[in-house]
C-alpha positions as CSV (number, residue, x, y, z in Angstrom):
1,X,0.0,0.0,0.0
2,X,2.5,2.7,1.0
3,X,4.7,1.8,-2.7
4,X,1.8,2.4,-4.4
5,X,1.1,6.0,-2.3
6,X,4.5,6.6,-3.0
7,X,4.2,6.1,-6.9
8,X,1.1,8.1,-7.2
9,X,2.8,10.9,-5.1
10,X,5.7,11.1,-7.3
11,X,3.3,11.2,-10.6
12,X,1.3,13.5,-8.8
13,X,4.7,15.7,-8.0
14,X,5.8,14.8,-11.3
15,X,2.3,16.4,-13.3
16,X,3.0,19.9,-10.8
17,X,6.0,19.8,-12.0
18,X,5.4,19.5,-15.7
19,X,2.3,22.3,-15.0
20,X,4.7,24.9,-13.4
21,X,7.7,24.6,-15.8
22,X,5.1,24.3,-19.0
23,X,3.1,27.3,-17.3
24,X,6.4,29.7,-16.3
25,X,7.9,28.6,-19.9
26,X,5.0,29.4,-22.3
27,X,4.8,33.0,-20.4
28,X,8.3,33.4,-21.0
29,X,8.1,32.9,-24.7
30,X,5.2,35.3,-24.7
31,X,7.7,38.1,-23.5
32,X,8.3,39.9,-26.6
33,X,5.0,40.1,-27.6
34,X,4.0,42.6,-24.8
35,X,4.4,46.1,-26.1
36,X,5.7,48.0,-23.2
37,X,3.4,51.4,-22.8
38,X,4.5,54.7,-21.4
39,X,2.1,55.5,-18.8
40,X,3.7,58.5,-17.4
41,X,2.2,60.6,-20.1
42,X,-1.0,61.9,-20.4
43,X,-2.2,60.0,-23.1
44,X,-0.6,56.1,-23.4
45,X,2.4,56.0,-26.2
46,X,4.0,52.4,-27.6
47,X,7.7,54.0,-27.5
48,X,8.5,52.5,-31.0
49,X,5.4,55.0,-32.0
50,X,6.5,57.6,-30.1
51,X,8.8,58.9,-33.1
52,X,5.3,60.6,-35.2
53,X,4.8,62.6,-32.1
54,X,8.2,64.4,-31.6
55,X,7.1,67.6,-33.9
56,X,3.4,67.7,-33.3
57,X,4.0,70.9,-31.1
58,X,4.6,72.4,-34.7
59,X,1.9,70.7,-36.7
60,X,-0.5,74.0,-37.1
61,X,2.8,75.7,-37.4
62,X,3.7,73.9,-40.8
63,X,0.3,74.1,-41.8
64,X,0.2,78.3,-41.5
65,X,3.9,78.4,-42.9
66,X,3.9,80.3,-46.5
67,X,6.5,78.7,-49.0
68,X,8.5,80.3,-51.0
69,X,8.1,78.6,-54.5
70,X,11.5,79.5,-55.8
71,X,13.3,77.7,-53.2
72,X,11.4,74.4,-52.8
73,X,13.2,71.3,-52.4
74,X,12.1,68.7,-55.0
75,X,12.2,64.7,-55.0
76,X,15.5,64.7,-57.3
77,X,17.6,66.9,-55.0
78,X,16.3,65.0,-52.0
79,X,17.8,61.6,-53.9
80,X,20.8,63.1,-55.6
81,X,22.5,63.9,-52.5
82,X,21.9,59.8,-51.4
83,X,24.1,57.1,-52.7
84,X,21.0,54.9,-53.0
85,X,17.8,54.7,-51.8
86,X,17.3,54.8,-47.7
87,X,20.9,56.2,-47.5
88,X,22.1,58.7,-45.4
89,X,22.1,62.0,-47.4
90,X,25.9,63.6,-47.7
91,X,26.3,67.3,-46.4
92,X,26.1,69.3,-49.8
93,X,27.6,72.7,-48.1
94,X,31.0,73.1,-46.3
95,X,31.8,72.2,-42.6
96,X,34.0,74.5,-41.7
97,X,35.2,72.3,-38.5
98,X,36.5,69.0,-39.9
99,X,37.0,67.8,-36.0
100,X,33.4,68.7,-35.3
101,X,31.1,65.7,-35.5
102,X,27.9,67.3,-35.3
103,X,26.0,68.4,-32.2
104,X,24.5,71.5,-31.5
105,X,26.4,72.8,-34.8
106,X,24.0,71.0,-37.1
107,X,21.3,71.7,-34.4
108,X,20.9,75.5,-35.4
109,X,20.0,74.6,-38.5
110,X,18.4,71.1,-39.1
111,X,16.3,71.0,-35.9
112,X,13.8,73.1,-37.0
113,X,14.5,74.0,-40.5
114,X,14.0,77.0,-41.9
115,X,15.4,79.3,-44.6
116,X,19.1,79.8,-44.8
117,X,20.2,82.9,-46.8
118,X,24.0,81.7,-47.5
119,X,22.3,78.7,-49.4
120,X,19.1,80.4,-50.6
121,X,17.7,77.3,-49.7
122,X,15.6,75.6,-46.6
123,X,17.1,73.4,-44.2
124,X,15.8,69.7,-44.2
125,X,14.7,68.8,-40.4
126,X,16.1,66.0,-38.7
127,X,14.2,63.0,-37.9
128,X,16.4,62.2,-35.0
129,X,18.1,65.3,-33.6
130,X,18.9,63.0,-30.2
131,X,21.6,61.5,-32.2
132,X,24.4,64.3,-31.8
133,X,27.1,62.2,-33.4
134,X,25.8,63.5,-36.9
135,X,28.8,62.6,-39.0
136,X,29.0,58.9,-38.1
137,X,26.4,58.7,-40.6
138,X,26.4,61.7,-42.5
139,X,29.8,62.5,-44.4
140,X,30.9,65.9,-46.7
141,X,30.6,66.4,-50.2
142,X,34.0,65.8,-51.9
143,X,32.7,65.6,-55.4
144,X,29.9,65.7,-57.5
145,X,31.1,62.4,-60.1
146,X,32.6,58.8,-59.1
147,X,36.7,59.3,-59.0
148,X,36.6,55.4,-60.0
149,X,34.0,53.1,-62.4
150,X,31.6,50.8,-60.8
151,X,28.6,48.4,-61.9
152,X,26.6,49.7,-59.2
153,X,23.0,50.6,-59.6
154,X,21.1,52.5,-57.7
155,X,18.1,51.0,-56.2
156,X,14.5,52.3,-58.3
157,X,13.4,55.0,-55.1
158,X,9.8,55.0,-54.7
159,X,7.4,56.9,-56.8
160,X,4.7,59.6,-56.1
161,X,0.9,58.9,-56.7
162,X,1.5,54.6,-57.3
163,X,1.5,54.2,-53.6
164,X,-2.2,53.7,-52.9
165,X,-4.4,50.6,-52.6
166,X,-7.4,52.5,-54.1
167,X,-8.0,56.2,-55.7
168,X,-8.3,58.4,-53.0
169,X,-7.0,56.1,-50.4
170,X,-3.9,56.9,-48.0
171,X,-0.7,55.8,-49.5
172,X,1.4,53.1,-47.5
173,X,4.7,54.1,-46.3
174,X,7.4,52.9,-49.3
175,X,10.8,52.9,-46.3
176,X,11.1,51.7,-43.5
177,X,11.2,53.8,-40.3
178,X,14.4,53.6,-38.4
179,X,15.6,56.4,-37.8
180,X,12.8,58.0,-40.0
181,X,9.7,57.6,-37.1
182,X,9.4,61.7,-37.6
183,X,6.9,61.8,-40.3
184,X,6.7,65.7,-40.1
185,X,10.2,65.8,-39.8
186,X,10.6,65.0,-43.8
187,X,6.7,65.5,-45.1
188,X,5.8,68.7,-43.5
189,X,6.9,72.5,-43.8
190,X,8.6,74.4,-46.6
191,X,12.0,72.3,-45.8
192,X,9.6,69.5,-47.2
193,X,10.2,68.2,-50.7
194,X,7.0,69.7,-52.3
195,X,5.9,66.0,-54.2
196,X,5.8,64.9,-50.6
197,X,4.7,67.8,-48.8
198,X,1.6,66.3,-46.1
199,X,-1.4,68.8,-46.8
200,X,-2.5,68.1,-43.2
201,X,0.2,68.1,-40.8
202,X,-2.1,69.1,-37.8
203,X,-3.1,65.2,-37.6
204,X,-0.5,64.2,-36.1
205,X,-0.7,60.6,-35.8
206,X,0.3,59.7,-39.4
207,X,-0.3,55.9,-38.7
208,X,-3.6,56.0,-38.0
209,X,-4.0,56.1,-41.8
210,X,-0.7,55.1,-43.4
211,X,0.5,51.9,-43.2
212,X,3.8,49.9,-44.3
213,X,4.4,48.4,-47.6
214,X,5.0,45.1,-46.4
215,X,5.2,43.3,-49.9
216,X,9.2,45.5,-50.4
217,X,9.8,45.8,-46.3
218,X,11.2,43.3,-44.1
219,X,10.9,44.5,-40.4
220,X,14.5,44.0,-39.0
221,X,13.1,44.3,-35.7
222,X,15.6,46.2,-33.0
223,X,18.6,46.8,-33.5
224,X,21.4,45.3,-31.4
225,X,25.2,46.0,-31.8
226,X,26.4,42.3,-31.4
227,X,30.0,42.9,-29.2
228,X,33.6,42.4,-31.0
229,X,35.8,39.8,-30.2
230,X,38.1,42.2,-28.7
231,X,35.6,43.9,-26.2
C-alpha cells in the first residue's frame, strides 16, 4: 500500500512539476509580444510610436507656414544627395570644422528648419536630432562624379501617386522607419520636398492612416550591436 502511495505521489509531483515549468515557460516565450506602454504621459504611447509625435508641437505651425516657390526642395535633389535609396544624405555645403562631428552645430540649422540665406535654400529637419554624433552617418561632399568606375546601380526610389491601394485612399509608407519615425520631420513644412509635402500636418498621428508596404519591407526588428571579439 505505501509503494503504491509513493508512486502516485511522485506522478502527482511529477504532473505539478510539468504544470509549473510548461506554465512559467510558455509565459516566457510570450515576453516579446508585450508592447511595453509609457504611462507617465497623459495619453498612453507604444515608445517605438513615439517617433510621429516628436514635432506635433509644430503641426499648425507647418500648416500656417507660406512657402517660397522659388526655393522648394524637389524629390531629385532629395535623392541626388543619397548614394542609393534609404541612405544617409551627404552634407552638400562646407563644414568648416572637420573635427566637429555634429552636435549642436548642425542643431541651429536642421532642428527646425528654416530658410538659410548663404544657401538660398531651406534646411531639411532631422528625424532624430537625439543622435548628436551626426557625422557617423552623415559624411561631406568631396565631389559631384565617381573618382573610379563601378557596376553599381542604384536601387529604383519609390514613386509619387503609385502608392495607394485604391483612388483616393492613404498611401502606405514605401521605407522603413528607423531612424525615419518623424513623419513631419521630412513630409511637412517648406523644408519639405513639395511631391511629398503632407497637406495636413495638424493630424498628427500619421499611422492611423498610413501603413507599411509590407510586400518590399522586411521589419529587421531592434537593433542590437552584437560585441567584437576584442571587447
Amino acid at each position: 500500500m505505501r509503494k503504491r502511495l509513493g508512486i502516485i505521489s511522485l506522478f502527482v509531483i511529477l504532473f505539478v512539476g510539468f504544470i509549473t515549468i510548461w506554465n512559467y515557460s510558455y509565459y516566457e516565450g510570450q515576453e516579446e509580444a508585450y508592447i511595453p506602454i509609457e504611462n507617465n504621459r497623459p495619453v498612453p504611447l507604444i515608445p517605438s510610436e513615439t517617433g510621429v509625435f516628436q514635432r506635433s508641437e509644430f503641426a499648425l505651425d507647418y500648416a500656417k507656414m507660406p512657402v517660397d516657390e522659388n526655393h522648394q526642395r524637389t524629390l531629385y535633389e532629395y535623392y541626388k544627395n543619397r548614394a542609393y535609396h534609404g541612405a544617409p544624405p551627404i552634407i552638400p555645403h562646407p563644414v568648416a570644422d572637420e573635427k566637429n562631428m555634429g552636435g549642436n552645430s548642425c542643431l541651429k540649422c536642421h532642428q527646425n528648419g528654416g530658410f538659410t540665406e548663404k544657401y538660398k535654400a531651406y534646411a531639411p529637419v532631422t528625424p532624430h536630432p537625439e543622435m548628436v554624433n551626426c557625422k557617423q552617418c552623415h559624411v561631406s561632399q568631396k565631389t559631384q562624379s565617381m573618382f573610379k568606375g563601378t557596376n553599381f546601380r542604384r536601387i529604383v526610389v519609390p514613386k509619387v501617386g503609385v502608392n495607394n491601394a485604391l483612388e483616393g485612399s492613404p498611401p502606405i509608407i514605401p521605407h522603413q522607419l528607423q531612424l525615419r519615425e518623424n513623419c513631419l520631420a521630412c513630409h511637412a513644412g517648406p523644408s519639405a520636398p513639395k511631391e511629398i509635402r503632407v497637406t495636413h500636418p495638424e493630424r498628427v498621428n500619421c499611422r492611423q492612416c498610413h501603413v507599411m508596404n509590407n510586400k518590399e519591407i522586411k521589419d529587421i526588428g531592434i537593433f542590437i550591436r552584437k560585441p567584437q571579439a576584442n571587447e
